[in-house]
C-alpha positions, 0 to 999 in steps of 0.5 A: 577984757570984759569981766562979769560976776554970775552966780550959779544958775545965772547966765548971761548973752552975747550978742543976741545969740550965744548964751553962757550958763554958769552951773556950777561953781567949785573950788577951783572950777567953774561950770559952764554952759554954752547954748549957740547956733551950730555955726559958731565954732567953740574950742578949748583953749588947750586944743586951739593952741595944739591945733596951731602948733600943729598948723605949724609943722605942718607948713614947715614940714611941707617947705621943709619936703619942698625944698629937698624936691627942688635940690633933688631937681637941681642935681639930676 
């Protein structure tokens, strides 16, 4: 992990492209601002893990059906 100090109003690059602004820094949060081409995708953390455990049940729900198709099939 790269770990880089920035003061409010500094900013600092990743890659040539991506650019992270600090704004603002309180007392338990930062302020951030991300200037990127409309192609790199950003996600909460928070929202990233909801969307896999959503992923997940989804996959097992459909496995889940599939299976009780394949037992219906079986016993007709």
């Amino acid at each position: 992990m790269l770990i880089i100090s920035r003061k409010s109003g500094e900013s600092f690059f990743i890659n040539d492209s991506i650019e992270i602004f600090v704004l603002d820094v309180g007392s338990d949060r930062v302020k951030i601002g991300i200037e990127a081409p409309k192609n790199i995708k950003i996600m909460r953390k928070e929202l990233k893990e909801t969307q896999k455990i959503n992923k997940e049940s989804l996959e097992s729900a459909n496995k889940a059906d599939y299976e009780n198709l394949e037992n219906v099939m079986r016993n007709k």
